[in-house]
C-alpha positions in Angstrom: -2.7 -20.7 24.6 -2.8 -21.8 28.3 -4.0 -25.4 27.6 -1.9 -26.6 24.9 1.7 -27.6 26.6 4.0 -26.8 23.7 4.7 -23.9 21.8 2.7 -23.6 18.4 4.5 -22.6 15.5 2.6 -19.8 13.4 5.3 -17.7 11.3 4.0 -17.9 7.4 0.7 -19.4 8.4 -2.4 -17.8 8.0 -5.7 -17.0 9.9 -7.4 -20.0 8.5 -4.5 -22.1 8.6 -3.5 -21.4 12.3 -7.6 -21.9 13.0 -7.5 -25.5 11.9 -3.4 -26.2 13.5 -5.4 -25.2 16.8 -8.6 -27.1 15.9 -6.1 -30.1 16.0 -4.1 -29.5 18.7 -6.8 -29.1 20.9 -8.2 -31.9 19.7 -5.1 -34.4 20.2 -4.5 -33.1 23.7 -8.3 -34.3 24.5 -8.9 -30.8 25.5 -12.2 -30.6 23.4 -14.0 -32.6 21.6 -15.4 -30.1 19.1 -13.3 -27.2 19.0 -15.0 -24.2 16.6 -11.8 -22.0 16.6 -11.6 -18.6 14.6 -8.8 -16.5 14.4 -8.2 -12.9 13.7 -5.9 -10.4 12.6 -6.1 -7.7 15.6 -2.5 -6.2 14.0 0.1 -6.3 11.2 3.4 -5.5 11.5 5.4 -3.4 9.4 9.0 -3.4 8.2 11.1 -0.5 9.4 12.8 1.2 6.7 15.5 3.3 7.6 16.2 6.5 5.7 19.3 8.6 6.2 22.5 10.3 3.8 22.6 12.7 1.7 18.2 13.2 2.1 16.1 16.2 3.2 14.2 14.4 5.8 16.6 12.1 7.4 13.6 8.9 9.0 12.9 5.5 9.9 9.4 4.5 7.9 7.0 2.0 8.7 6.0 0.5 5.9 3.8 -2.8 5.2 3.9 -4.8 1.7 7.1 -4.6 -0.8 8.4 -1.5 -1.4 10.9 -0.5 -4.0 14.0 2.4 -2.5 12.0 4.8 -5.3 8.7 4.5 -3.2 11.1 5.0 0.0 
């Protein structure tokens, strides 16, 4: 975000929460006096699981969510 001067810390937050953490910044930096702020998930990440040894199809999986080494 161009207008606010520091960097805004987001990891375990989510949409909502980060809506109203900009709401305030934006807010306290007199940048607006009203902000209506939405936020939205355009992605998710996954984990990479990494599967290799003694397997038919050695792989690296993508996989979002827990997943137990039986489901891997």
């Amino acid at each position: 975000m161009p207008l606010i001067p520091d960097r805004i810390p987001v990891a375990g937050c989510t949409p909502y929460e980060l809506g109203e953490k900009l709401d305030k910044l934006l807010q306290t930096n007199g940048l607006v006096m009203r902000p209506q702020v939405s936020v939205f998930v355009k992605e998710q990440t996954s984990e990479p699981i990494s599967v290799a040894g003694a397997v038919a199809h050695p792989a690296i999986l993508q996989q979002s969510g827990q997943t137990t080494l039986i489901e891997a």
